[in-house]
KEROSE-577516 format. One line per 3 residues: their letters; for each residue x, y, z of C-alpha. Coordinates in Angstrom, 1 decimal, padded with zeros to 4 digits. Layout:
<sites>
a = X Y Z  ...
</sites>
This chain:
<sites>
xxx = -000.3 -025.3 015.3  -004.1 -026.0 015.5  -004.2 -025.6 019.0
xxx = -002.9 -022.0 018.8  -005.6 -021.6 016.4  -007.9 -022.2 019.1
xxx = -006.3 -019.9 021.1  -007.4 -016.8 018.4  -010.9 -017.7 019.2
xxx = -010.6 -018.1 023.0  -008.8 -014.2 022.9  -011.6 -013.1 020.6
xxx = -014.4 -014.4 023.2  -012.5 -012.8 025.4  -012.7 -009.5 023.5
xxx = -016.5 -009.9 023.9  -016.3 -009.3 027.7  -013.7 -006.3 027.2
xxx = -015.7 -004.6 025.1  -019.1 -004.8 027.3  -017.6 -003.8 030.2
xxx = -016.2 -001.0 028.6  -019.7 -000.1 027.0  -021.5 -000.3 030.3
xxx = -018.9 001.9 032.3  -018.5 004.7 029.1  -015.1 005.0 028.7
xxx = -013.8 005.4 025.2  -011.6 002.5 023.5  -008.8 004.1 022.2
xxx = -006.5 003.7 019.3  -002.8 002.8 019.8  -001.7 003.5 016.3
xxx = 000.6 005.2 014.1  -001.5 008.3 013.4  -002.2 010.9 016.0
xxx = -006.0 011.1 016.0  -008.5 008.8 018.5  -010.9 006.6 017.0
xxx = -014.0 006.3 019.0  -016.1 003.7 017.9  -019.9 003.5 018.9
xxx = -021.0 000.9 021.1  -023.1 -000.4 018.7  -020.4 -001.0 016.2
xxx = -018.6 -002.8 018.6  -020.6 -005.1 019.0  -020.8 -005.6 015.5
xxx = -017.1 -006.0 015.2  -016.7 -008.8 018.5  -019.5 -010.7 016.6
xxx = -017.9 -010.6 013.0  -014.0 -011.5 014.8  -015.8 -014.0 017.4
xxx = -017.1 -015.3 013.7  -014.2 -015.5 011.7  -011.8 -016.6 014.8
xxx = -014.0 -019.8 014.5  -014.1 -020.1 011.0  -010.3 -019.6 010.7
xxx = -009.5 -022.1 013.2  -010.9 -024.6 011.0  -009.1 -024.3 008.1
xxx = -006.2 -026.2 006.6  -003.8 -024.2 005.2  -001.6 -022.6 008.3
xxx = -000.9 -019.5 005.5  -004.6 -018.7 005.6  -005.2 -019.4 009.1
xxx = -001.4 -016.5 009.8  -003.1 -014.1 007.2  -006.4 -013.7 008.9
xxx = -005.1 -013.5 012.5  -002.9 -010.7 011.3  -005.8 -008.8 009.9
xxx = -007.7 -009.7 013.0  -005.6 -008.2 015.0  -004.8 -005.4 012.7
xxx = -008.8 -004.4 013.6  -008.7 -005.4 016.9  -005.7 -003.5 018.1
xxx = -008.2 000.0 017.5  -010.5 -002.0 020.5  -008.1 -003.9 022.4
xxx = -004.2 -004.0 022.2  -003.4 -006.1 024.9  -005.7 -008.8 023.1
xxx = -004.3 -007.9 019.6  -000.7 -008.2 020.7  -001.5 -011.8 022.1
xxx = -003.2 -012.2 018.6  000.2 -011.6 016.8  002.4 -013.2 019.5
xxx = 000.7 -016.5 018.1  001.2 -015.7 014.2  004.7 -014.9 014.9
xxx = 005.4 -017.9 016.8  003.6 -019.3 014.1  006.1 -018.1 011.5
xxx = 009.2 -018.8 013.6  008.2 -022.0 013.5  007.9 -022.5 009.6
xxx = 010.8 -020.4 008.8  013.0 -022.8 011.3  011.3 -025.9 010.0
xxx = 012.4 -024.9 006.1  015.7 -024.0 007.2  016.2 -027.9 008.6
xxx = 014.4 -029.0 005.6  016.8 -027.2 003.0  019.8 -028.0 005.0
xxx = 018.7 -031.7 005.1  018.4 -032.1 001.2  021.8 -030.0 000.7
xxx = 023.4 -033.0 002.5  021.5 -035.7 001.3  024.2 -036.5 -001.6
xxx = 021.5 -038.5 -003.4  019.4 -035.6 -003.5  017.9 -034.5 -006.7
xxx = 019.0 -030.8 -007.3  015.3 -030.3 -008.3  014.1 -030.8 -004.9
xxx = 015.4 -027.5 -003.6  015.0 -025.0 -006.9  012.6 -022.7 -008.0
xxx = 009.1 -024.2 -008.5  008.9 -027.2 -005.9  006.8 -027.7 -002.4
xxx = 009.5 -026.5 -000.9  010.5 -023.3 -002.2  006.9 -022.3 -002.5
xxx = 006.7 -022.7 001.0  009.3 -020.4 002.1  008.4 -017.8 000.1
xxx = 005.1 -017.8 001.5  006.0 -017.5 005.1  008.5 -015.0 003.9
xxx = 005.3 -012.8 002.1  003.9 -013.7 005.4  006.9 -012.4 007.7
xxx = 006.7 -009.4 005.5  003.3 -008.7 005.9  003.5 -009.1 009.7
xxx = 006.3 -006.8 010.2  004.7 -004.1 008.0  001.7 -004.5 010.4
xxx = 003.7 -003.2 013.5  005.3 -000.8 011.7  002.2 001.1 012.1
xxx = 001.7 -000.2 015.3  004.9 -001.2 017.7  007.8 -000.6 015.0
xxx = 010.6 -001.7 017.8  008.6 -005.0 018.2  008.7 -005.2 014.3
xxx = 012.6 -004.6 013.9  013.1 -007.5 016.9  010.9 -009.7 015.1
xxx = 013.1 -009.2 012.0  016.1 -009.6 013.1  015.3 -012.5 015.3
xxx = 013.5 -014.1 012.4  016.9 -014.1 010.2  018.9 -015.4 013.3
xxx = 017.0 -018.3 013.5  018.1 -019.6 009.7  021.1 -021.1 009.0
xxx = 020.7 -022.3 005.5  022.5 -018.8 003.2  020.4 -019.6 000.3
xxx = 016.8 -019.6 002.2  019.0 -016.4 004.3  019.6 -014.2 001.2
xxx = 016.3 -015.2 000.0  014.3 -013.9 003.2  016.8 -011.1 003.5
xxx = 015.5 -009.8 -000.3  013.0 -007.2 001.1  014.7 -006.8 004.7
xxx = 016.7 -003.5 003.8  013.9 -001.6 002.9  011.9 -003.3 005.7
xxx = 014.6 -002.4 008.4  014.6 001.2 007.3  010.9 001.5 007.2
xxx = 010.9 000.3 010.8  013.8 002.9 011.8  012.4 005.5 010.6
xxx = 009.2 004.9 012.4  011.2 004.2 015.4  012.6 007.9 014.8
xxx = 009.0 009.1 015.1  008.6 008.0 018.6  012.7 007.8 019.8
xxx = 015.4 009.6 017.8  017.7 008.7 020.1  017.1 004.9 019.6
xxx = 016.5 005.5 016.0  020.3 006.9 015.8  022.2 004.0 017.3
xxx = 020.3 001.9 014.9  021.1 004.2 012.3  024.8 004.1 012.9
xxx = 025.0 000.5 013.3  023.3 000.5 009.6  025.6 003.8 008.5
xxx = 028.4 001.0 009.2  027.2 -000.7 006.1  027.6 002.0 003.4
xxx = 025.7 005.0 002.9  022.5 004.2 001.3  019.0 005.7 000.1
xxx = 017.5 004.0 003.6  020.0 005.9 005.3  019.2 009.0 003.6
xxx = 015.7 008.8 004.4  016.6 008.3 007.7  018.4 011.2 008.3
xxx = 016.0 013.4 006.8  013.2 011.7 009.3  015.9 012.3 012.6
xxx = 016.6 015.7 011.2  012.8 016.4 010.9  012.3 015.7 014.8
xxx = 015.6 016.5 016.4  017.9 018.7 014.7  021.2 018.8 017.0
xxx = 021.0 014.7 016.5  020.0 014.8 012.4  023.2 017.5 012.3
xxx = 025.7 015.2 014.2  023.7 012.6 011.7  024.5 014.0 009.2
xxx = 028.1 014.8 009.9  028.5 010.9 010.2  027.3 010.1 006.9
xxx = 029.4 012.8 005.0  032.2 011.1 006.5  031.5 007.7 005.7
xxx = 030.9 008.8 001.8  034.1 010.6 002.1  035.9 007.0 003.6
xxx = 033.6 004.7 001.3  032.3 006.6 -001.2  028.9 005.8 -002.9
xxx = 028.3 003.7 -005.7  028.0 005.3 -009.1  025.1 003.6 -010.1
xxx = 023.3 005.2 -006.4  023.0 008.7 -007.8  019.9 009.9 -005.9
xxx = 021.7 008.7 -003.3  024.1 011.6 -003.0  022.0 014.0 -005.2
xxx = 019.0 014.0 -002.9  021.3 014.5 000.3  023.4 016.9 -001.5
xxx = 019.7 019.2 -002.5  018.2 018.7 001.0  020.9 019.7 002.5
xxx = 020.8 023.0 000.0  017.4 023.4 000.3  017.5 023.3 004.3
xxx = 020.6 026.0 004.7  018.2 028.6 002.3  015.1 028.1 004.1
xxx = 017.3 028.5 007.5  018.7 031.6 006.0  015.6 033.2 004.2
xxx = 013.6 032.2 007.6  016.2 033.7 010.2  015.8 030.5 011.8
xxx = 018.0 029.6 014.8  017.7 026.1 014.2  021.1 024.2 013.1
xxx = 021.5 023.3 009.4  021.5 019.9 008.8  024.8 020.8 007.3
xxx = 027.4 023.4 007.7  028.6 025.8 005.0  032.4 023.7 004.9
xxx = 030.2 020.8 004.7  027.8 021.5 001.8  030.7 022.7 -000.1
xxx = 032.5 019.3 000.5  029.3 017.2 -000.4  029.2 019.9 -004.0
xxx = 032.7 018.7 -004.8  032.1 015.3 -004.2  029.0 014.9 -006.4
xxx = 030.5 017.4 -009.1  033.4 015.0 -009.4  030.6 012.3 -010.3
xxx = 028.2 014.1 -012.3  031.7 015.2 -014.7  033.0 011.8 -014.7
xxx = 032.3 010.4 -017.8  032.0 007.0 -016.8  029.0 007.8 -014.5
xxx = 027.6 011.4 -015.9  024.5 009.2 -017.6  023.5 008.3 -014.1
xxx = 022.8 012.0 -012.9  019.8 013.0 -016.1  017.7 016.4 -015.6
xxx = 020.7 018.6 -014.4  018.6 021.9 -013.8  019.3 025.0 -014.1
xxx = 018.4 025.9 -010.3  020.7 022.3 -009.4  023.7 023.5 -011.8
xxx = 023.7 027.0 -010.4  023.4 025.3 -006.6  026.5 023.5 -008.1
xxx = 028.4 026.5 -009.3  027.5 028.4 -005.4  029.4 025.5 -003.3
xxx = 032.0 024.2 -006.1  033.2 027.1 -008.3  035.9 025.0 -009.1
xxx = 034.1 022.3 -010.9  031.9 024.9 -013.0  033.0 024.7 -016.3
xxx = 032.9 021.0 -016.1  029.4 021.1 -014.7  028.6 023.1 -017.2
xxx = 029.9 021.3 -019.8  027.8 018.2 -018.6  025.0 019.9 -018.4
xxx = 024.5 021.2 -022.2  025.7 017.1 -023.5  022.9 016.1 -021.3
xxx = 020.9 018.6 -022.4  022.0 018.0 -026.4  021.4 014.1 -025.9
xxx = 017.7 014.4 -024.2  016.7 016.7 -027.7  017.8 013.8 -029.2
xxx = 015.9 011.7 -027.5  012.7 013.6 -027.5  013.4 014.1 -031.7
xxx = 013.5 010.5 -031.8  010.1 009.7 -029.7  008.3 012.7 -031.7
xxx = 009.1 010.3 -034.9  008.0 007.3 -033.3  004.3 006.1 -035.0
xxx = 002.9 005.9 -032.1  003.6 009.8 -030.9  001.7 011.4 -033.7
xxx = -000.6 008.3 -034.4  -004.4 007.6 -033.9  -003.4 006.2 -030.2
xxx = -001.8 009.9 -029.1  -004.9 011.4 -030.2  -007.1 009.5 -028.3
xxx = -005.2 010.1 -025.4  -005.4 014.0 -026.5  -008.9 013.9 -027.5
xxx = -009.8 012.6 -024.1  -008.0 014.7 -021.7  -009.6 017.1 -023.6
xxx = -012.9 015.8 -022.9  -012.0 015.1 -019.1  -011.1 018.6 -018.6
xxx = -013.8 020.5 -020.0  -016.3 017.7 -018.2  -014.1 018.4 -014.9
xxx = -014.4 022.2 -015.4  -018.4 021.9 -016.1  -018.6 020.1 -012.8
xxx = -016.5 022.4 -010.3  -019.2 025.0 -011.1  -021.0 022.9 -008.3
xxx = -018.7 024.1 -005.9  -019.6 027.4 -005.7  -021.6 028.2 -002.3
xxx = -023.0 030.7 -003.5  -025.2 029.8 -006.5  -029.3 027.6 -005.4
xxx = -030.8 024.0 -006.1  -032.3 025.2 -009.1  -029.1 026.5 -010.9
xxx = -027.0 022.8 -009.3  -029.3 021.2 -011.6  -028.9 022.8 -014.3
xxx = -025.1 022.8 -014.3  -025.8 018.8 -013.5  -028.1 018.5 -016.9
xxx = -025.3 020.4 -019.0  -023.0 018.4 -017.7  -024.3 015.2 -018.5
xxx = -025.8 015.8 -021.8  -021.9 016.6 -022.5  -020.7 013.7 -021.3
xxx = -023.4 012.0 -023.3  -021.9 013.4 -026.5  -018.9 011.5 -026.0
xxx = -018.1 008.4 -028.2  -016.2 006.5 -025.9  -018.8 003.9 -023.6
xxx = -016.4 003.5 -021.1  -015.4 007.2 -020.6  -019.2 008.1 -020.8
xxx = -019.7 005.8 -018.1  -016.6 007.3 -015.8  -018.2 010.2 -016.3
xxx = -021.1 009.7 -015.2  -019.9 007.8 -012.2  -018.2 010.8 -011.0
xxx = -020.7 013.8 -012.2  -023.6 011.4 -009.6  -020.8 011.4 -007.1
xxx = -020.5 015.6 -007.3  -024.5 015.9 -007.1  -025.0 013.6 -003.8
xxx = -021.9 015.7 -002.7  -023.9 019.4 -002.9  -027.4 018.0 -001.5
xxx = -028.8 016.9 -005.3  -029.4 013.4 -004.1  -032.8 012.4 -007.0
xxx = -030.8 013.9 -009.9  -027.8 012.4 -008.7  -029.6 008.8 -008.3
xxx = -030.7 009.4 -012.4  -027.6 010.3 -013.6  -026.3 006.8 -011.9
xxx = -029.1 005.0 -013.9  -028.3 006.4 -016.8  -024.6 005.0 -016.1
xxx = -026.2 001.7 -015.6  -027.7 001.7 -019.5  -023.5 001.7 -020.4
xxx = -022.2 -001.3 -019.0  -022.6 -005.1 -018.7  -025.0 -006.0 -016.0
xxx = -024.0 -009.4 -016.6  -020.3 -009.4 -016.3  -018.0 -011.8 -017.7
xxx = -014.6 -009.5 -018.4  -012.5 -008.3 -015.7  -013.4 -004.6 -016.7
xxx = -017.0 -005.4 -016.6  -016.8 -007.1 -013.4  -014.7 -003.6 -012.2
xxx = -017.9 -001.6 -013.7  -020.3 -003.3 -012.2  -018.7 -002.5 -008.3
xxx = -018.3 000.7 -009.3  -021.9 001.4 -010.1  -022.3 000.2 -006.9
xxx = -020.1 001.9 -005.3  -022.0 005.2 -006.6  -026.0 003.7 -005.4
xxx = -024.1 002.7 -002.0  -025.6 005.7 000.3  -028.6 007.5 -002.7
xxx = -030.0 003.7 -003.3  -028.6 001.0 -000.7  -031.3 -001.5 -002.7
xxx = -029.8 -001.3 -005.9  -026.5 -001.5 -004.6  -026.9 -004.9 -002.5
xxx = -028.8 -006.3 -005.9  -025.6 -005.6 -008.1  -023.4 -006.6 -005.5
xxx = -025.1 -009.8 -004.4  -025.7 -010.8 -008.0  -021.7 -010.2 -008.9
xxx = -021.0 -012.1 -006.2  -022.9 -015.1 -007.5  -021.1 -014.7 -010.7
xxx = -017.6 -014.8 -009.4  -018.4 -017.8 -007.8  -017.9 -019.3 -010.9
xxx = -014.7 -017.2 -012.0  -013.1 -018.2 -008.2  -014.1 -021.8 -008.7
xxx = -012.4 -022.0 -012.2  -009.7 -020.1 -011.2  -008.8 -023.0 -008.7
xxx = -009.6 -025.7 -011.0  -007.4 -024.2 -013.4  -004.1 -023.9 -010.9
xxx = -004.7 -027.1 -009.9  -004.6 -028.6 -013.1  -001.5 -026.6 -013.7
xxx = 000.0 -027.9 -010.0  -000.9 -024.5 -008.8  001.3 -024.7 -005.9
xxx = 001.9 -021.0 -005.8  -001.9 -020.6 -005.0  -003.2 -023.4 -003.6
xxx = -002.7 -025.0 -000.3  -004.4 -027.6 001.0  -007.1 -027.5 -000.9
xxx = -007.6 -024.0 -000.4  -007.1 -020.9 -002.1  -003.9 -018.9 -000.3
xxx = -005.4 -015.6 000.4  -003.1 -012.1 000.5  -000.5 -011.0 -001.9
xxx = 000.6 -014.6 -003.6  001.4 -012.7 -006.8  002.9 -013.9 -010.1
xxx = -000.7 -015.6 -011.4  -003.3 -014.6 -014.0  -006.0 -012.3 -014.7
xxx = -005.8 -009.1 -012.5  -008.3 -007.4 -010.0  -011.8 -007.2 -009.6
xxx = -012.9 -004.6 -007.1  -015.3 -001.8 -005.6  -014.1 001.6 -004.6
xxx = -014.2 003.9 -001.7  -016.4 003.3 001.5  -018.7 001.2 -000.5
xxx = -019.1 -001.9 002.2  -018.7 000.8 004.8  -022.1 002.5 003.6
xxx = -023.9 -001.0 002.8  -023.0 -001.8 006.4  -024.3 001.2 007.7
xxx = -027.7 000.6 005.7  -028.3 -002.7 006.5  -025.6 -004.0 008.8
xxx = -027.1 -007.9 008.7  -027.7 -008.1 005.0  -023.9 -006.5 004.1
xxx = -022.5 -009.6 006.6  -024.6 -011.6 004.4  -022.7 -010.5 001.9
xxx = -019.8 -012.8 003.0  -022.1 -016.1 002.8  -022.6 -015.4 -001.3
xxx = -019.3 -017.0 -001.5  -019.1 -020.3 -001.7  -015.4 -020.7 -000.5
xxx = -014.9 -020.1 003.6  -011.9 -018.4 002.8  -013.7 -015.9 001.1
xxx = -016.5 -015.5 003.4  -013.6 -015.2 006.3  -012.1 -012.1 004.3
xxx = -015.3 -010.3 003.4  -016.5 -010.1 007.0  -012.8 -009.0 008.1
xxx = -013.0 -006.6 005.4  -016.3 -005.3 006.8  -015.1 -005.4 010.8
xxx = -012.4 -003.5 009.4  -014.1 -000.6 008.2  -016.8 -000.2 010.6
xxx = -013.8 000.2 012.8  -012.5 003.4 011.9  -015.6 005.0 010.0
xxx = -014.7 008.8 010.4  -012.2 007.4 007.6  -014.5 006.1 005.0
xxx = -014.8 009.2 003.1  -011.0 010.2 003.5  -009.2 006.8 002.3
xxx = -009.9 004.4 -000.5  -011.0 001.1 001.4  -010.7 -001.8 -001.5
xxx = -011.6 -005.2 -001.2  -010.1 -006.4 -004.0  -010.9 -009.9 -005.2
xxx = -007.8 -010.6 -006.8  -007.7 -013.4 -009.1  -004.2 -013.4 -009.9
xxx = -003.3 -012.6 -005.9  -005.9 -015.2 -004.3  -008.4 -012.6 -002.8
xxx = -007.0 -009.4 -001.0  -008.2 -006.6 000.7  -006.4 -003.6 000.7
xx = -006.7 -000.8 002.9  -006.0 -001.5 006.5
</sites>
């Protein structure tokens, strides 16, 4: 496996020459992703992003867990893909060879120990080497094929049902197979997207299985781009519920296709729309009876709660036959929630000191919020935005509560910069400074602190590297306890090889630290060498590997920054994670 490692550096250097020569001849790199619009990326930038990959390619290669070395080709990739596919597919060819590999070498393993008679049972249960291990690479297979969803789905739904093909062992099967329905139908429906005729072979061949909330979902997507094929669809499935039925305890299930297909045959009609209903009147009217038998069956009546008035009456239109029994259900449901709300009302905590807060601060929040969309208006000058921005704060400043003061602030500085009030919006932010811990030791002060920086990012780049550089230093010690602690405690759900697993590992301590919005996106566009610097605070490679990925993966898609939250999130319980891509 190290040798393919070497191989991600080798494809990255060769990125280097792609990218020149398509700098020096002008042509645009284009995006080959799920959403419609091109990403054109300066040439400056990608330069930036060859050296960080060309970087962490070599970093990564020398690294000793083989789950680290998977999870940053995949986000490697994931970036590169906007530059390079061809490069990007090789990329994942290698981390899904990678993880065929593992999941085939834990399917021997298992089987061996289930036939070793002298085997302790402990071996193979929850807890041990091994089972850690598969669940990695599953979290791992996971994470891969929700990366091509976005960008080749079809190659995704291969890999996944290749992947399962290739293990033998039903326990380790059923195990990998947890996630794989809802996996399989993301894929489809994104294959519906492109190919609707694809999409509805695969479709049928999972309709086969029993009408589900994947298939529905499905449907709606094949209705949505082809209607004669969603109709003929849609036929199908009302005729395997009517051969299978649908499990009781699956209400939305036959609710939600039940109102879309309602909701669909009145816009048709109110539109004068020649387009074909997903159903046909006969049909709806069979679907009604169907879920009116369910909703009055007493034995499953509590899985169908919030029977509207508009849903009842629907109801009543395409089964007259069961209305007085819908009815009926309807005012017990109705009788049993005022029950229910009766009962909360006298709970302690409804009209207790904790309610009031909550009241007491959405109070606050709104008449702050209202204060501040007064900045909106085009039509009023500098002098009067600064005004409303001086009323504004000295409300928030009559507030009791720190950390709401400080929210506030955060977000009154963030409104100013927005209208052109960069100064007062830079001492409203150091005001919000005088409210927190600049020396963080708590989760929520570390959370603060990034914050604040996240509002200094473009009015005060300086500040914001200080506070960022200096939290840095202090999570050094946090990270290095962290791994101190979970190897004390056998941390193999966390630790691998002497290294801290990075991406979702789940299931630990502590929560997330983390900085919103574009914030590395604007240090990087401020000082692009000192916010790569950023990555070398750390004092563990695998977090100086993820902070510059984090970085090439923003300065790849910039005209985003301000439209999507970008989060590194240093995630104590989780390893470290960025989320975002």
């Amino acid at each position: 496996m190290r040798k393919k490692l070497f191989l991600y550096l080798f494809l990255t250097m060769a990125l280097t020459q792609a990218i020149s020569a398509q700098s020096s001849s002008g042509e645009k790199v284009e995006a080959n992703v799920a959403t419609p619009e091109k990403i054109e990326v300066s040439a400056e930038n990608k330069q930036r992003i060859t050296e960080i990959l060309r970087e962490t390619s070599a970093m990564s290669a020398m690294l000793r867990s083989p789950y680290n070395r998977i999870h940053f080709t995949l986000k490697s990739a994931s970036t590169l893909w906007k530059l390079d596919e061809k490069e990007a597919r090789a990329m994942l060819s290698v981390a899904m060879n990678d993880i065929r590999q593992i999941i085939v070498e834990s399917d021997a393993e298992i089987n061996r120990i289930e036939n070793d008679a002298e085997t302790d049972v402990s071996q193979i249960s929850g807890g041990n080497e091994l089972w850690v291990k598969t669940n990695r690479i599953t979290t791992l297979r996971s994470a891969l094929i929700n990366q091509l969803a976005n960008l080749d789905p079809e190659w995704g739904f291969n890999f996944l049902q290749e992947t399962i093909k290739a293990v033998t062992n039903q326990e380790l099967k059923t195990r990998i197979e947890g996630n794989d329905k809802y996996l399989e139908s993301m894929l489809i429906g994104r294959i519906a997207e492109k190919d609707t005729s694809k999409a509805l072979d695969l479709g049928r061949k999972k309709l086969s299985e029993g009408v589900s909330s994947e298939v529905v979902n499905l449907l709606q997507t094949i209705y949505g781009k082809d209607k004669e094929k969603g109709a003929a669809f849609a036929e199908d499935v009302l005729k395997q519920i009517k051969l299978s039925g649908i499990d009781p305890n699956s209400s939305w299930t036959l609710s939600n296709l039940y109102s879309f297909g309602v909701a669909n045959i009145e816009e048709i009609t109110k539109e004068k729309s020649n387009d074909k209903p997903i159903f046909s009147e006969q049909s709806l009217r069979d679907l009604a009876v169907l879920l009116a038998k369910q909703i009055t069956d007493p034995l499953n009546n509590n899985n169908y709660y919030g029977l509207t008035p508009e849903f009842v009456a629907s109801l009543q239109k395409y089964a007259p036959q069961q209305t007085m029994q819908i009815k009926k259900t309807a005012e017990l449901q109705k009788l049993r929630a005022e029950r229910e709300k009766a009962r909360y009302e006298k709970s302690s905590n409804f009209n207790g000191s904790i309610q009031k807060m909550y009241e007491a601060q959405s109070k606050f929040q709104n008449e702050i919020g209202t204060k501040m969309q007064g900045l909106t208006d085009t039509n009023i000058n500098s002098e009067q935005k600064k005004k409303i921005i001086e009323e504004t704060k000295s409300k928030i400043l009559e507030s009791g509560n720190k950390s709401l003061r400080f929210t506030s602030l955060i977000s009154l500085a963030t409104q100013a910069a927005n209208v052109g009030e960069k100064e007062i919006a830079i001492d409203v932010l150091e005001k919000a400074e005088t409210f927190i811990n600049l020396q963080p030791k708590e989760m929520r002060e570390f959370t603060e602190v990034w914050t604040l920086a996240g509002g200094y990012a473009s009015l005060k780049p300086e500040r914001s590297f200080a506070l960022v550089e200096d939290t840095i230093f202090r999570l050094n010690d946090v990270i290095n306890a962290y791994v101190k602690f979970s190897e004390f405690q056998s941390g193999q759900a966390v630790i691998e090889n002497d290294e801290l697993r990075m991406g979702d590992s789940g299931g630990q301590v502590f929560g997330f630290f983390y900085y919103s919005g574009d914030l590395i996106g604007k240090l990087a566009e401020a000082d692009f060498k000192r916010a790569k610097g950023l990555a070398d605070k750390f004092e563990r490679p695998e977090f100086r590997i993820e902070t510059r990925l984090m970085i090439a993966a923003n300065i790849s898609q910039p005209q985003f920054n301000n439209m999507r939250r970008i989060t590194p999130i240093i995630s104590i319980n989780r390893g470290f994670h960025f989320s975002g891509n």
